[in-house]
Every structure is written in structure tokens, then in C-alpha cells.
C-alpha positions, 0 to 999 in steps of 0.5 A, spaced: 526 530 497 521 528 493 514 532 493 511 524 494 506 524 501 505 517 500 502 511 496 496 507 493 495 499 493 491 496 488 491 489 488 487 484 483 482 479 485 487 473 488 485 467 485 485 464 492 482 471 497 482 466 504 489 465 503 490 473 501 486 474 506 490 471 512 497 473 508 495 480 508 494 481 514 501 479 516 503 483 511 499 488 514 503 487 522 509 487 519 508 494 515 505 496 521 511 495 526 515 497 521 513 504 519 507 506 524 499 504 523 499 509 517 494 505 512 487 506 510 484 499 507 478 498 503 475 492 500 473 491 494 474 498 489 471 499 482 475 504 478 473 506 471 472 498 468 478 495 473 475 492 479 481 492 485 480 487 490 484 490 496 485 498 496 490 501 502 492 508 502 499 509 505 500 516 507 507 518 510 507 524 516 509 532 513 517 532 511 517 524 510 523 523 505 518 518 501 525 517 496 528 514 502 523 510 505 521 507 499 529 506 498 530 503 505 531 495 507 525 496 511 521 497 504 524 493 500 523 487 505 515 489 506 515 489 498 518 482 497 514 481 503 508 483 498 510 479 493 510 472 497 503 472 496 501 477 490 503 477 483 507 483 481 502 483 475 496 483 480 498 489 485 500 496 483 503 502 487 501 508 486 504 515 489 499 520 492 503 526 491 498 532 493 493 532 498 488 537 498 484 537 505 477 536 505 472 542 508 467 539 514 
């Protein structure tokens, strides 16, 4: 089992953002009723020089075998999903594999 607890989305200003917009969306249902409602969204996220239009952190629960999730069918249908909008140029995914928790 790998020590990865999850990912990051990126993706590049669309050059049509409605249609993203609407598509994403349905993206995001389908992701949802397939692994939970486990995605945090932001929009619009500078990082260094690079602008992001759309930011989404998938965060798997303790002991998730993230090897088999990212292998599964389900998985590799919503990221054929993601690529019926999104250029693979355009979107990257990044592993998330340490979290520290945050004191409040």
C-alpha cells in the first residue's frame, strides 16, 4: 500500500470556462457518486508564476489503498471523463502524500 492519502487538481484556464463550468460540474457528480463527496474546490489559485483556473483536493480516508483506487475502472473512467473536457496538457494530478494536521 502506497503512503499516498490522496491528490491534487490543477487545471488551466479553459478557453471556454462556461463550458467547463457546466462540464465540471458533472464531472464532479459523477466523482462523487463514485468515491464519496471527498473533494475540496477552489477557484482561481496562483501558484509561483502559474495561474490555475480550477483547484480540487481529493483526500482518501485512513488506510485507503490509494494503488488500487487510482488503478480501479471506476478511476479510470472518471479520469477519461475529465478528459472529454480538459486537455491532458491543461490538467495536472498531483499525490498528496503526507498531511500534517493543523493546530486551531
Amino acid at each position: 500500500m502506497s503512503d499516498t492519502v490522496g491528490f491534487v487538481v490543477v487545471y488551466n484556464k479553459p478557453d471556454d470556462t462556461e463550458k467547463f463550468d457546466t462540464r465540471y460540474q458533472e464531472h464532479l457528480s459523477l466523482f462523487n457518486r463514485t468515491f464519496g463527496d471527498i473533494v475540496e474546490n477552489t477557484r482561481i489559485l496562483k501558484l509561483d508564476d502559474e495561474t490555475f483556473y480550477q483547484f480540487s483536493i481529493v483526500e482518501f480516508k485512513p488506510g485507503t489503498d490509494f494503488d488500487a483506487v487510482m488503478n480501479s475502472s471506476e478511476m479510470k473512467a472518471v479520469i477519461g471523463d475529465v478528459l472529454t473536457f480538459v486537455p491532458e496538457d491543461k490538467v495536472k494530478l498531483l499525490p498528496i502524500t503526507e498531511t500534517i494536521p493543523c493546530s486551531q
